[in-house]
C-alpha positions as CSV (number, residue, x, y, z in Angstrom):
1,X,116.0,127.2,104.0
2,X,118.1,128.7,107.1
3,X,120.7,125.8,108.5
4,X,120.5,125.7,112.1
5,X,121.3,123.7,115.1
6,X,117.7,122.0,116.6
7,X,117.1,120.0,119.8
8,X,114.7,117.7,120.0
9,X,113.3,115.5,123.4
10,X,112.2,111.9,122.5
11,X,109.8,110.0,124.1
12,X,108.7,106.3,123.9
13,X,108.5,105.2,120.0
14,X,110.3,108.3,119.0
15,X,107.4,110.8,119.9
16,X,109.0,114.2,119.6
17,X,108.1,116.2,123.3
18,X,109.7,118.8,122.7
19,X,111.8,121.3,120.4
20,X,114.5,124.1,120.0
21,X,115.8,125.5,117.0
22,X,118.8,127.6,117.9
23,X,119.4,131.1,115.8
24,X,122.6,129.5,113.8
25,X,124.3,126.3,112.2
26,X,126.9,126.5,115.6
27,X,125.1,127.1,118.4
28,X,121.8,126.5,120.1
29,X,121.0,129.5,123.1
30,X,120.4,127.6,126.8
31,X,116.9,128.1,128.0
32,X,114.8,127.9,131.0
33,X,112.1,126.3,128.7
34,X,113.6,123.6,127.2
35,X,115.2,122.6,130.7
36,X,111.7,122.8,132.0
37,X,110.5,120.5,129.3
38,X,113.2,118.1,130.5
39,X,111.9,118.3,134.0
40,X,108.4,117.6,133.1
41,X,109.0,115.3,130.7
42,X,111.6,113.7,132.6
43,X,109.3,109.8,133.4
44,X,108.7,109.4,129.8
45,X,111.8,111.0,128.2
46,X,114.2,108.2,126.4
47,X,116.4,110.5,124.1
48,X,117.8,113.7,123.5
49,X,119.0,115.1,120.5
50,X,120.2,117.7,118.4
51,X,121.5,118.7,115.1
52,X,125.5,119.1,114.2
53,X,124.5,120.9,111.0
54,X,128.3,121.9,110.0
55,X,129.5,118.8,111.5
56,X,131.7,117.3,113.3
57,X,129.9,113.5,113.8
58,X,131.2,113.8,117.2
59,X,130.0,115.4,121.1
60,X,131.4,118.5,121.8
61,X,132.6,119.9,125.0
62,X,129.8,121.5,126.0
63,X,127.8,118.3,124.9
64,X,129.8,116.3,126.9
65,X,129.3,118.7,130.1
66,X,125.5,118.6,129.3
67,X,125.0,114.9,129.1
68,X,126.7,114.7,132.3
69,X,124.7,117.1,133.8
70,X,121.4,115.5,133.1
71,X,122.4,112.1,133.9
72,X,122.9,113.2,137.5
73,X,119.9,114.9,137.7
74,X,117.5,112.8,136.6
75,X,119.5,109.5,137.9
76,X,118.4,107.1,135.2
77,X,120.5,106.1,131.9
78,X,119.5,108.0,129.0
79,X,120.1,108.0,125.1
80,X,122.4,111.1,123.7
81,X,122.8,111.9,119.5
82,X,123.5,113.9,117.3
83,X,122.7,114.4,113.6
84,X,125.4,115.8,110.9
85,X,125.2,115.9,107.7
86,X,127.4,112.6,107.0
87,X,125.4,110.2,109.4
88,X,124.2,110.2,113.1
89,X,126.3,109.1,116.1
90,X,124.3,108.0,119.3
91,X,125.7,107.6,123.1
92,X,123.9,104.7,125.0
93,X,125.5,102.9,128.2
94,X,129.0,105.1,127.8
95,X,129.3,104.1,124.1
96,X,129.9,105.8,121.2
97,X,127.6,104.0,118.1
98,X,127.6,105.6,114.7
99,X,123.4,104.6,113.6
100,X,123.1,103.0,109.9
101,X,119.3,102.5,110.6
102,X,118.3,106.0,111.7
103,X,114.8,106.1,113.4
104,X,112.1,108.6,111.7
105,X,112.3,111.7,114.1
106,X,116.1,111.7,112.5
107,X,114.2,113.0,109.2
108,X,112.4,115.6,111.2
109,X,115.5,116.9,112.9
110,X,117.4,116.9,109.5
111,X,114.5,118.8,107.7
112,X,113.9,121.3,110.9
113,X,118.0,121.8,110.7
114,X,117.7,122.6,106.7
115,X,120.2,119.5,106.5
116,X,120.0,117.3,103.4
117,X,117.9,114.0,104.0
118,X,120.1,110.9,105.5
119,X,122.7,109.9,103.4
């Protein structure tokens, strides 16, 4: 199975609204589609997320840029994770919180990212 990075919109009760698979295990290509999707999806949408398949458990830069970015432009509070191999970390309210109950889309991010189920 190819190891890729995948984003995934969440909805209320975890419905999956949308999805990206990026073209390698580091990187995930910006798109005019999936920012669309976040537009139109933007009343229902609770959390966004995306693989880390080679790690780190952690936001990178460009993460960190990104988060900010939709937070202004959709002026409500949302939910931010990520999914590595070792566990899942999610942002909520400013904080940092590594997740020991994963919910279910977690399994469908892991098995689109060819990542090994939760640990």
């Amino acid at each position: 199975m190819t190891v890729r990075e995948v984003f995934f919109l969440i909805g209320e009760g975890g419905a999956v609204l949308h999805r990206d698979d990026g073209e390698s295990a580091s990187h995930i290509a910006d798109s005019r589609a999936r920012w669309e999707a976040i537009w139109e999806n933007r009343d229902q949408l609770v959390e966004l997320a995306h693989s880390h398949p080679a790690g780190p458990l952690a936001f990178s830069h460009e993460d960190e840029t990104t988060m900010a970015a939709l937070a202004s432009a959709l002026g409500k509070p949302l939910v931010f994770s990520v999914v590595t191999p070792g566990g899942m970390l999610r942002r909520q309210g400013g904080a940092d919180e590594r997740v020991e109950s994963e919910p279910g889309w977690a399994d469908d991010l892991r098995r689109a990212s060819g990542l090994p189920p939760r640990p």
